[in-house]
GUFISE-284440 format. One record per residue (C-alpha): residue in three letters; x, y, z. Coordinates in nm, 4 decimals, always signed. Layout:
N
ALA/X/Y/Z
...
***
This chain:
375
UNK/+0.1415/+9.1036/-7.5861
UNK/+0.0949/+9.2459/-7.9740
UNK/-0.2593/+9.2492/-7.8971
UNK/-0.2664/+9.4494/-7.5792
UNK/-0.0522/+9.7112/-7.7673
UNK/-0.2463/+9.7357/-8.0271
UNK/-0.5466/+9.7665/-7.7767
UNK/-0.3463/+10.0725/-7.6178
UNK/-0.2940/+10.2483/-7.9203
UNK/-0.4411/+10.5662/-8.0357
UNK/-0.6202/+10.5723/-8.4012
UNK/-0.3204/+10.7836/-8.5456
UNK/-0.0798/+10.5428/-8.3529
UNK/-0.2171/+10.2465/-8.5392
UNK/-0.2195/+10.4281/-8.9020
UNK/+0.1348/+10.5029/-8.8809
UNK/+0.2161/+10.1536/-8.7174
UNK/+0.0140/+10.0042/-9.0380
UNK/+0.2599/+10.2088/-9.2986
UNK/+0.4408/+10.0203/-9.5708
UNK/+0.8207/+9.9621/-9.3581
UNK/+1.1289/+9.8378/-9.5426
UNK/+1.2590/+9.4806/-9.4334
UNK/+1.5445/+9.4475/-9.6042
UNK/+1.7651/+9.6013/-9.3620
UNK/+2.0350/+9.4269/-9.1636
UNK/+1.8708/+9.4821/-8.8428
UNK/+1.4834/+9.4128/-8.9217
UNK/+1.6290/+9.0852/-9.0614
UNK/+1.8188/+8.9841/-8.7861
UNK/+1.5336/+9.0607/-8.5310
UNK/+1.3274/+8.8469/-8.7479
UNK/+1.5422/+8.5513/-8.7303
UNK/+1.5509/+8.6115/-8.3457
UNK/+1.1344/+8.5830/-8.2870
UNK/+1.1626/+8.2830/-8.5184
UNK/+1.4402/+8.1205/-8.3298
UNK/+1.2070/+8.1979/-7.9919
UNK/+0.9071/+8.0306/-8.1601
UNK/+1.1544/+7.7242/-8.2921
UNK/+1.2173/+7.6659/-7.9311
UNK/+0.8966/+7.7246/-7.7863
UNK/+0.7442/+7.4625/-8.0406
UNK/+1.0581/+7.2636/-7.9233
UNK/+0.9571/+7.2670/-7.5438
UNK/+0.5650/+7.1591/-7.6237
UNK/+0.7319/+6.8436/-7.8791
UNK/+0.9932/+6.7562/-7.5986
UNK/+0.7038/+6.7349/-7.3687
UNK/+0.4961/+6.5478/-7.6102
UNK/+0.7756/+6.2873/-7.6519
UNK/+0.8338/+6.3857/-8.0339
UNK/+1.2341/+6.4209/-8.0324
UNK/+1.2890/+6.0973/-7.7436
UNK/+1.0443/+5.8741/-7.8231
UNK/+1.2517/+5.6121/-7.6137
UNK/+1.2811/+5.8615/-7.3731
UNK/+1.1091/+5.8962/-7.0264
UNK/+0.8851/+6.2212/-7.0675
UNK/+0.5235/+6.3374/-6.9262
UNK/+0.3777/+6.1855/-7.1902
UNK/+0.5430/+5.8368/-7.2325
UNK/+0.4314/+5.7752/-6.8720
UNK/+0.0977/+5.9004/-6.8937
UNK/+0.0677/+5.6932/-7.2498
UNK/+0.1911/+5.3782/-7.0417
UNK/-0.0857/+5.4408/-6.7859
UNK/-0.3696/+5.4297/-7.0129
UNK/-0.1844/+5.1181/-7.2138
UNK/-0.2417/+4.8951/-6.8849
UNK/-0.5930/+5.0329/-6.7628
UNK/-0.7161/+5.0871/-7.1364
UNK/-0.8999/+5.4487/-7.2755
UNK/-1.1367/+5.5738/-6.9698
UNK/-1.2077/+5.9378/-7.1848
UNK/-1.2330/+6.2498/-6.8999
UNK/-1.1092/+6.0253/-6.6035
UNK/-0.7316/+6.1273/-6.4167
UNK/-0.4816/+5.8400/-6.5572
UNK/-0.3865/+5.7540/-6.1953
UNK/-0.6046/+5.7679/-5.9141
UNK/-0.9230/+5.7204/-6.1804
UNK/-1.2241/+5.6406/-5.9280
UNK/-1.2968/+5.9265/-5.6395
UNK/-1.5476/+6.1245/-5.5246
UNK/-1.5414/+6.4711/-5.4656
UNK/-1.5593/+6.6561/-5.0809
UNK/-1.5417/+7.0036/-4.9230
UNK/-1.5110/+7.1977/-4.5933
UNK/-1.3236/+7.3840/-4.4093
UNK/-0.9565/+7.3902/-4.2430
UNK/-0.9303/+7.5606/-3.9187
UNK/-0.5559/+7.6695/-3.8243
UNK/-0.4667/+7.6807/-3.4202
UNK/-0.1819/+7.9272/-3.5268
UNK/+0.0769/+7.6854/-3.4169
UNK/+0.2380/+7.6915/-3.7768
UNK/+0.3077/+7.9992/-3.7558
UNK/+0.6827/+7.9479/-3.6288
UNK/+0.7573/+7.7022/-3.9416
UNK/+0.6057/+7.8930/-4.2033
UNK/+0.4631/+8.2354/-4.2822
UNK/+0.2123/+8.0831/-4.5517
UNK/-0.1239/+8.2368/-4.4708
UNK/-0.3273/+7.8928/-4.4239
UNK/-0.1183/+7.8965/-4.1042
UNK/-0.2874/+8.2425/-3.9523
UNK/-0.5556/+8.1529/-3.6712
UNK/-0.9114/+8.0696/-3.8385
UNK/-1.0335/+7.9369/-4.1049
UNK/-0.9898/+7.8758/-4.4713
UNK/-1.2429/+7.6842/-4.7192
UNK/-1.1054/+7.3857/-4.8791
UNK/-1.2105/+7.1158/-5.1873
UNK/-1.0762/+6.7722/-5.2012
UNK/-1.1256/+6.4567/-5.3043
UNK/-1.1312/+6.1106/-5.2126
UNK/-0.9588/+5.8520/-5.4597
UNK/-0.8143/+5.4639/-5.4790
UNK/-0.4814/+5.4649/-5.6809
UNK/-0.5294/+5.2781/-6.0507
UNK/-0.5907/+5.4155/-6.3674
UNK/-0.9494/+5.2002/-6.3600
UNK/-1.2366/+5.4290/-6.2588
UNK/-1.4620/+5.1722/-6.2676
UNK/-1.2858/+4.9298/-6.0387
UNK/-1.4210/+4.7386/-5.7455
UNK/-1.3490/+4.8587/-5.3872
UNK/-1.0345/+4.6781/-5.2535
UNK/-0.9542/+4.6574/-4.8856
UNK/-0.5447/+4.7128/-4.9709
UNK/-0.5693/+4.9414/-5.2695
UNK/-0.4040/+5.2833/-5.1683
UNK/-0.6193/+5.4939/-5.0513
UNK/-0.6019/+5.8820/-5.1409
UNK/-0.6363/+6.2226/-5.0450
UNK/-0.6260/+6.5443/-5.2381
UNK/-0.6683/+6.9265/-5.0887
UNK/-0.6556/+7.2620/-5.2291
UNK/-0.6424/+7.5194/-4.9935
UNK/-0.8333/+7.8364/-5.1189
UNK/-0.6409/+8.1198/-4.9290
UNK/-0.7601/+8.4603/-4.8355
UNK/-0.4642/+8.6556/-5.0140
UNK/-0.5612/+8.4925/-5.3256
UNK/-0.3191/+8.1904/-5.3013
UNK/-0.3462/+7.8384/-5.3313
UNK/-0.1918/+7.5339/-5.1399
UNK/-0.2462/+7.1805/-5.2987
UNK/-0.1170/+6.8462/-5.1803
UNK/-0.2166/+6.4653/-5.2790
UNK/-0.1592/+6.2868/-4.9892
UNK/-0.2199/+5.9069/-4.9719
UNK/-0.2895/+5.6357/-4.6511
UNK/+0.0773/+5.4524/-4.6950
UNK/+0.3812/+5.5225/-4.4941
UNK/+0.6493/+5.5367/-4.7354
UNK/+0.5645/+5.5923/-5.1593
UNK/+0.7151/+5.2493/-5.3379
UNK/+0.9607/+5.3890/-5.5858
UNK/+1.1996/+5.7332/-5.5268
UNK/+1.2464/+5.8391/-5.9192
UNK/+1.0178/+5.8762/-6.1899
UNK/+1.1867/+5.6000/-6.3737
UNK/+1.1802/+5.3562/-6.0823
UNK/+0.7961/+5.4707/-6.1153
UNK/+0.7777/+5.3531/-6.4680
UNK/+0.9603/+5.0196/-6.4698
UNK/+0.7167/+4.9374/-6.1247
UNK/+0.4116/+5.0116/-6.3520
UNK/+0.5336/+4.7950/-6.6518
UNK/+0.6343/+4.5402/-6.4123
UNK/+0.2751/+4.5089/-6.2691
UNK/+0.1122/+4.5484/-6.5541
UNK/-0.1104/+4.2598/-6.5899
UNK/-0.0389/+3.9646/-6.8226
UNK/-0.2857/+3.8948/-7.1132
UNK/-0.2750/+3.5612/-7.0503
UNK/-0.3485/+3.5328/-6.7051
UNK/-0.4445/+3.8814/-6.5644
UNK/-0.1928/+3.8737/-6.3111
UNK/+0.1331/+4.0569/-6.3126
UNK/+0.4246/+3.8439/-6.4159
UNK/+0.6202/+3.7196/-6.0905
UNK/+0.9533/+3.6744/-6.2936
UNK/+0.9449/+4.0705/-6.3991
UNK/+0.8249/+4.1789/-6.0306
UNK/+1.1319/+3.9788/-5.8976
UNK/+1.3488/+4.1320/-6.1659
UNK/+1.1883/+4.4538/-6.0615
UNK/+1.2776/+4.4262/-5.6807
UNK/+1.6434/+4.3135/-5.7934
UNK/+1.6970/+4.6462/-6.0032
UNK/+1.5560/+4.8405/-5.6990
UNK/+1.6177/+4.7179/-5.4174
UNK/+1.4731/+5.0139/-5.2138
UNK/+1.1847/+4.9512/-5.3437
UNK/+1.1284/+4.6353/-5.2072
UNK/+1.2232/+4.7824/-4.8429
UNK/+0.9496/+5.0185/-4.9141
UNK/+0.7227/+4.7283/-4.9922
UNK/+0.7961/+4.5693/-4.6855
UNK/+0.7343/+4.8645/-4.4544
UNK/+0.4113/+4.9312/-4.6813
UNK/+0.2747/+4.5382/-4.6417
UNK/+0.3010/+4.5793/-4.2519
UNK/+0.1279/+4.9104/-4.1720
UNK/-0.2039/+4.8374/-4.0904
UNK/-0.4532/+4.9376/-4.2704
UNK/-0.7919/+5.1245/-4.1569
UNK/-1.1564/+4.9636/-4.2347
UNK/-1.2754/+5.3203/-4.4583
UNK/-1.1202/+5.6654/-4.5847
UNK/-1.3103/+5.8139/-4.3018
UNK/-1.0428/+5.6219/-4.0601
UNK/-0.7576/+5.6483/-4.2563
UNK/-0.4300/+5.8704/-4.1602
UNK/-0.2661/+6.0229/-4.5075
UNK/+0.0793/+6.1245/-4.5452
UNK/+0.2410/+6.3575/-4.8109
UNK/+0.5159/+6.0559/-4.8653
UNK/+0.7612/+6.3587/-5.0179
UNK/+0.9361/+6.6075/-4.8171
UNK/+0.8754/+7.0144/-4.8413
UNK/+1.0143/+7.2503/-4.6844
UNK/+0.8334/+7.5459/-4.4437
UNK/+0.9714/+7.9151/-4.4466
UNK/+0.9004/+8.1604/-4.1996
UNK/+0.9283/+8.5370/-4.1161
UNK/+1.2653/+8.5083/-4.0409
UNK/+1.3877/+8.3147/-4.3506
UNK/+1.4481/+7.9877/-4.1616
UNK/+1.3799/+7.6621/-4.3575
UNK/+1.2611/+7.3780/-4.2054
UNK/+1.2391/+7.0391/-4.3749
UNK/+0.9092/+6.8545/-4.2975
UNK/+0.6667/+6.6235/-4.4208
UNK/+0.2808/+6.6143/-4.3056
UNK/+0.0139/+6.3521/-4.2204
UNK/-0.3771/+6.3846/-4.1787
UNK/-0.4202/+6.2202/-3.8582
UNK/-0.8023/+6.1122/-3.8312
UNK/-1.0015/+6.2442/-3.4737
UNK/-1.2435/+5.9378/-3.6076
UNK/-1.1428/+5.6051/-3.4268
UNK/-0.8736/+5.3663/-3.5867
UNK/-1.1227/+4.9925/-3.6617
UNK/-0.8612/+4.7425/-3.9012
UNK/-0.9689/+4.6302/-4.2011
UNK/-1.2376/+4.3457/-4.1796
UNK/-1.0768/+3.9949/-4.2711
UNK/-1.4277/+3.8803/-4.4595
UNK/-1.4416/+4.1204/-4.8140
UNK/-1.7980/+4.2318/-4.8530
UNK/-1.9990/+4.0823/-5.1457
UNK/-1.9220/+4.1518/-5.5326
UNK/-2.1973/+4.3038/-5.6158
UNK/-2.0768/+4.5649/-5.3466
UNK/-1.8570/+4.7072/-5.5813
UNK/-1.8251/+5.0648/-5.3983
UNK/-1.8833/+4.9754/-5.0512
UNK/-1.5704/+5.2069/-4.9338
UNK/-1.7396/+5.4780/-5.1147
UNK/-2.0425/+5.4065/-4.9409
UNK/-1.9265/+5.3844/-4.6363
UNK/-1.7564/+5.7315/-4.6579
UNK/-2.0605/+5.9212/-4.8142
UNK/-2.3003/+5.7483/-4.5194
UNK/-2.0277/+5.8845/-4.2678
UNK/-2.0548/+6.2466/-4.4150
UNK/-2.4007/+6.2452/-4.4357
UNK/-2.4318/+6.1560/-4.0581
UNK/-2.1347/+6.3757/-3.9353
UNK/-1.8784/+6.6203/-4.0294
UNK/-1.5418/+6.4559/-4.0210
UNK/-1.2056/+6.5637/-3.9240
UNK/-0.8408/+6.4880/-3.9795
UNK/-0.5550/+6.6768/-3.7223
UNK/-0.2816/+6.8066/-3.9719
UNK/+0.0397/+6.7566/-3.8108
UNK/+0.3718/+6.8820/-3.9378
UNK/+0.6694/+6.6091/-3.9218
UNK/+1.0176/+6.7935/-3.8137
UNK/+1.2697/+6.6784/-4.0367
UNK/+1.6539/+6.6982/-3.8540
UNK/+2.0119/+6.7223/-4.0057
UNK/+2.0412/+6.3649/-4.1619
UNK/+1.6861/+6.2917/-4.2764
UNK/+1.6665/+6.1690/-4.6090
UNK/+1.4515/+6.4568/-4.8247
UNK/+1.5246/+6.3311/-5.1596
UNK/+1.3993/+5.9927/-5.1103
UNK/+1.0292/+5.9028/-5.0907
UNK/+1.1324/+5.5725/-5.0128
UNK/+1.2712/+5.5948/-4.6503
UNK/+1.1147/+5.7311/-4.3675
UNK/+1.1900/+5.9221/-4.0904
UNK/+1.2597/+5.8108/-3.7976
UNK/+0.9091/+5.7927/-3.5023
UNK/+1.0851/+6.0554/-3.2531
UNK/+1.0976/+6.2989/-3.5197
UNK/+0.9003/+6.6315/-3.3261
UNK/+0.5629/+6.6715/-3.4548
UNK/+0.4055/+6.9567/-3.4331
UNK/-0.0240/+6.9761/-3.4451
UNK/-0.1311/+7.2835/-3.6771
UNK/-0.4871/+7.2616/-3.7148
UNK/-0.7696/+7.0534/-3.8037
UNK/-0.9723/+6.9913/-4.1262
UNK/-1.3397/+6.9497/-4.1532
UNK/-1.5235/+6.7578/-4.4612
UNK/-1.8746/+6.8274/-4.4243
UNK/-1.9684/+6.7784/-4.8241
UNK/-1.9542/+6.5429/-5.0698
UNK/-2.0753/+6.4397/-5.3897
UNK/-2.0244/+6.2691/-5.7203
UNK/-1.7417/+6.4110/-5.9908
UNK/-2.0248/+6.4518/-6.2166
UNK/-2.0749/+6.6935/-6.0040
UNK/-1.7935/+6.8201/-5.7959
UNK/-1.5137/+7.0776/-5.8904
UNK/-1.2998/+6.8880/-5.7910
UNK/-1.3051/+6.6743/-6.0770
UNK/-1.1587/+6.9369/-6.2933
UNK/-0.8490/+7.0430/-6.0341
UNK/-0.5149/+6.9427/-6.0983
UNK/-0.3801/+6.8693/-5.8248
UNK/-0.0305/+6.9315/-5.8427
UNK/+0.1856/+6.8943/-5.5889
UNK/+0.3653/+7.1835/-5.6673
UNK/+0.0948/+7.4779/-5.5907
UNK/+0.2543/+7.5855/-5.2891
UNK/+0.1936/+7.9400/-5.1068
UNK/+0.4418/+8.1854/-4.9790
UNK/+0.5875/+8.0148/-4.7240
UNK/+0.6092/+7.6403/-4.7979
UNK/+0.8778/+7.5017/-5.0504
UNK/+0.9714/+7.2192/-5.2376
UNK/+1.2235/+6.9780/-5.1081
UNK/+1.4948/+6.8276/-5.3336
UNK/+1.2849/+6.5237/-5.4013
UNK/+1.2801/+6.4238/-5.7749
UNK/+0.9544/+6.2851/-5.7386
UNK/+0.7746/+6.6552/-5.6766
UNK/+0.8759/+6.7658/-6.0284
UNK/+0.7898/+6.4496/-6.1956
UNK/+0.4446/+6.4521/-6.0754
UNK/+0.3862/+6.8051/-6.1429
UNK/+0.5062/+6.7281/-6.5247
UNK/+0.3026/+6.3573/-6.5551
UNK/-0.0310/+6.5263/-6.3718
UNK/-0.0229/+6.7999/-6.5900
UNK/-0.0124/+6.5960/-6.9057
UNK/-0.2756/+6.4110/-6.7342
UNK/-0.4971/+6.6783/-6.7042
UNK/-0.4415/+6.8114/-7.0560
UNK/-0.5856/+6.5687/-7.2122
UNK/-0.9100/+6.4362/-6.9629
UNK/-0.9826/+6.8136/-6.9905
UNK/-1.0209/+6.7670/-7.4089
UNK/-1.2253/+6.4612/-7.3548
UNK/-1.6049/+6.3967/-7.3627
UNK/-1.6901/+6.3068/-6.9544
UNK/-1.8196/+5.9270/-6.8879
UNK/-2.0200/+5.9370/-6.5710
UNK/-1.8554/+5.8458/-6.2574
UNK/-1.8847/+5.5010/-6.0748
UNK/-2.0326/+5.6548/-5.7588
UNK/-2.2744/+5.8142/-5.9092
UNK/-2.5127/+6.1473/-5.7881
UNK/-2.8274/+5.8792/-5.6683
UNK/-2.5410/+5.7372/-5.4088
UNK/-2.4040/+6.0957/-5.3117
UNK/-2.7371/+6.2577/-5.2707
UNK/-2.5567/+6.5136/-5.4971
***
């Protein structure tokens, strides 16, 4: 702000701002001590977030730190979520939103979007997995300006419902030096502390899962909540229901040396057709659980079909913007709202802290590389 004023000032303005002034006056004193109390806090708020005052405590960066202590240093790579590829196209709204929430991406027509395709782990180098959760991030680029970004991911119901039920379930499954498995005595003493959790697990275990990401339905797991022209919020969540045909998982796992076969798959799939996900809106109703990403609502919930999104693009995060979007769950247009989940504000804080420091980092290629995009 100094700067701009000075910027503004006339020549004559600036000599007479640049004159010897007394300090030693009650008042210049006292406003002195008041910037450097503002700066003492500020400084405060960037060491609180840094974990400098609670080093025991749970903060952005302890968790973040704790990622890269069980995947190891990946420099430029997310900390969660660490192998993807990045995609673009288009979502086309049907209008039907328009009742729930006034947020432009809800108008009639069509908005451009980026996203990315990702499997949960802080290892960007790790093999494909059948039952590794699968993920889906979009930012909505909005004609007014505006952004909407969600990470949505192919599970019905997230595992934990606080950041610190988060941390003790990434600790707990951690694997152990010895025998690069996670230790079944802390899971089980995991499951006892939460027992939620390992409800969650249970649901999570029997959904079935799809044989790609190009057949995969996404869910936001949190609730948000929609606000329209009249003021009225609704409480919803949303899922990205694929027009591409459900096929399970094969029971045989492909080869080793196949080590990005579900990447593969996906990039063939774009290359030989658009794709497209239906976005429909769950209809949360007085009872349903918004604070807890554990449970889920109940199947005759009213759902409510807004539009449909289009990938027609991808290519490698050496590449992609995507690779340098954070995500956050939190970027929300006019018109949609956070619920009173916990979760929502923990990511925000943990991606950010993420994304702080990949962005300072030198870039190691990605594992699907531009040769196996075509881009």
């Amino acid at each position: 702000m100094t700067v701009a004023l000075l910027m503004n000032m006339s020549d004559t303005d600036q000599k007479r701002e640049t004159l010897p002034v007394p300090l030693r006056t009650k008042g210049n004193i006292l406003r002195l001590m008041a910037i450097g109390l503002v700066m003492v806090g500020i400084a405060g708020l960037f060491l609180y977030a840094g974990g400098w005052f609670t080093p025991r405590a749970l903060s952005p960066a302890v968790m973040i730190n704790t990622f890269e202590q069980a995947n190891g240093p990946h420099p430029g790579f997310r900390r969660n979520h660490a192998k993807g590829v990045g995609v673009s196209g288009y979502f086309e709204s049907n209008g039907e939103g328009m009742a729930l929430s006034k947020a432009v991406v809800f108008r009639s027509g069509r908005v451009p979007v980026i996203g990315r395709f990702a499997l949960a782990g802080g290892q960007p180098y790790q093999a494909d997995a059948a039952h590794t959760v699968r993920s889906l991030a979009l930012l909505f680029k909005l004609p007014n300006g505006e952004e909407w970004r969600t990470g949505i991911n192919n599970i019905p119901v997230f595992p934990v419902n606080s950041a610190q039920g988060f941390y003790d379930l990434l600790l707990a499954t951690t694997p152990d030096s010895a025998t690069g498995k996670p230790d079944p005595a802390r899971l089980a003493a995991f499951f006892t502390k939460y027992p939620e959790s390992a409800k969650a697990m249970q649901l999570i275990k029997s959904h079935p899962v799809s044989s790609g990401f190009d057949n995969s339905t996404f869910n936001s797991l949190n609730a948000f909540r929609f606000i329209n022209d009249q003021g009225v919020a609704t409480p919803v969540r949303w899922s990205m229901l694929p027009v591409q045909p459900f096929a399970p998982v094969s029971s045989s796992p492909p080869e080793k040396a196949d080590t990005n076969y579900l990447f593969d798959a996906l990039i063939a799939s774009v290359h030989a057709h658009p794709l497209q996900w239906r976005l429909i809106i769950w209809i949360g109703q007085s009872g349903d659980v918004t604070s807890d990403a554990t449970l889920p609502w109940p199947q005759d919930r009213k759902q409510v079909d807004v539009g449909t999104l289009t990938i027609d693009q991808i290519e490698s995060e050496d590449t992609s913007p995507a690779r340098d979007i954070n995500f956050d769950p939190l970027v929300l247009p006019n018109g949609i709202a956070p619920s009173d989940d916990p979760l929502l504000s923990a990511r925000s804080a943990a991606y950010a802290q993420s994304f702080t420091r990949r962005e300072g980092e030198p870039k190691d290629p990605s594992a699907v590389s531009t040769a196996e995009t075509g881009k």
